[in-house]
ZAMARGU-4260 file (C-alpha; in steps of 0.2 Angstrom, whole numbers, plus 5000, padded with zeros to 4 digits):
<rodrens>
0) 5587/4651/5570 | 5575/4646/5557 | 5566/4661/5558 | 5582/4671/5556 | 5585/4664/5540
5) 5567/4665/5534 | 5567/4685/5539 | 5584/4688/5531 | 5578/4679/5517 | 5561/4690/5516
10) 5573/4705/5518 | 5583/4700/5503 | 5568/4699/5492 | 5563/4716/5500 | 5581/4722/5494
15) 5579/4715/5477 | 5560/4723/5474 | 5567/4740/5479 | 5580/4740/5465 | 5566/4731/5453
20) 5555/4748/5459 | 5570/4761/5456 | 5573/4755/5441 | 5556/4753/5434 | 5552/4771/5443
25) 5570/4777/5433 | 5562/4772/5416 | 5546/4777/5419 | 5552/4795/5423 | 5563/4796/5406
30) 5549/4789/5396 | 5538/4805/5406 | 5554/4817/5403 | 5553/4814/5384 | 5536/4816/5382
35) 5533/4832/5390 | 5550/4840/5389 | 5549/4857/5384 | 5566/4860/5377 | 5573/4855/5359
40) 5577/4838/5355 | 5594/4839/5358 | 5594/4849/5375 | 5580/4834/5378 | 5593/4820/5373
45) 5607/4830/5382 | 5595/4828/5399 | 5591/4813/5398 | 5608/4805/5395 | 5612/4815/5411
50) 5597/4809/5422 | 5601/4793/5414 | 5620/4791/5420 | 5613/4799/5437 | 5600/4783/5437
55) 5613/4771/5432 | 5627/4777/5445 | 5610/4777/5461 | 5605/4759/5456 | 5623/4756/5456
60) 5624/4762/5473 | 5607/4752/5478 | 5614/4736/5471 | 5631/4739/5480 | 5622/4744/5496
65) 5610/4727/5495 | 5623/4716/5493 | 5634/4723/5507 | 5619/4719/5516 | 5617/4702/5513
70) 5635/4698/5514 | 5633/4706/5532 | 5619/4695/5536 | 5628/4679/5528 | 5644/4681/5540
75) 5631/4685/5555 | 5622/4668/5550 | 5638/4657/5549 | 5644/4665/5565 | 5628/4662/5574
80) 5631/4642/5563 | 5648/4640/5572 | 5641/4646/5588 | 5628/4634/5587 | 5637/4621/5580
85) 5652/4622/5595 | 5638/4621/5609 | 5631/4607/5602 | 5647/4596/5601 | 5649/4603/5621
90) 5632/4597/5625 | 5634/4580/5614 | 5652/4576/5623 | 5644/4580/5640 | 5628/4570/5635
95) 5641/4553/5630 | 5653/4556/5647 | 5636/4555/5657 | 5631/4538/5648 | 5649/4531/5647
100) 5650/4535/5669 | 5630/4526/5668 | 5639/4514/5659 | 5654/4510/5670 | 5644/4511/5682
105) 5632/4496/5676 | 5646/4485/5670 | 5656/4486/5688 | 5638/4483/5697 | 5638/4465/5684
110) 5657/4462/5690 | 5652/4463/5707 | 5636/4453/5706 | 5645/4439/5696 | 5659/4441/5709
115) 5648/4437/5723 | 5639/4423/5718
</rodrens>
């Protein structure tokens, strides 16, 4: 279970470098647009206000899409908790009935050996 969690957390920080990547990727391509954009200044702005708001509204996406993801992987992990949690009680109640019966079992074989003496 442990490693679970470890690989859901590795695929979080995977999550979170790809938006880091778009992002930078996003500016880096502006910064390029501008400098080698054949158009006038204001078909230029015009462009990039457009490419920008197309940049904004994918990372949007991304971030919405990464975060369904981990909240996916959060229920999966408390589910897989519960699960876990209600077998152990099972196997810990079945463990004490076994040493409460070992038990009985010891303090009536005392009372018959005090008994017959």
């Amino acid at each position: 279970m442990i490693n679970e969690i470890q690989e859901r957390d590795h695929s979080g920080i995977n999550v979170f470098g790809v938006l880091v990547g778009v992002l930078i990727g996003g500016l880096a391509g502006a910064v390029t647009m501008l400098l080698l954009a054949p158009q006038s200044g204001k078909r230029t702005r015009t462009l990039i206000q457009h490419k920008s708001v197309e940049l904004r509204d994918r990372a949007a996406e991304l971030v919405e899409d990464g975060m369904e993801q981990v909240r996916v992987d959060r229920d999966k992990i408390a589910m897989n908790g519960r699960r876990k949690a209600k077998e152990l009680m099972r196997n810990g109640r079945a463990l004490v009935a076994g040493q409460l019966e070992h038990v009985s079992e010891a303090v009536r074989a005392g009372k018959k050996a005090i008994l017959s003496s």
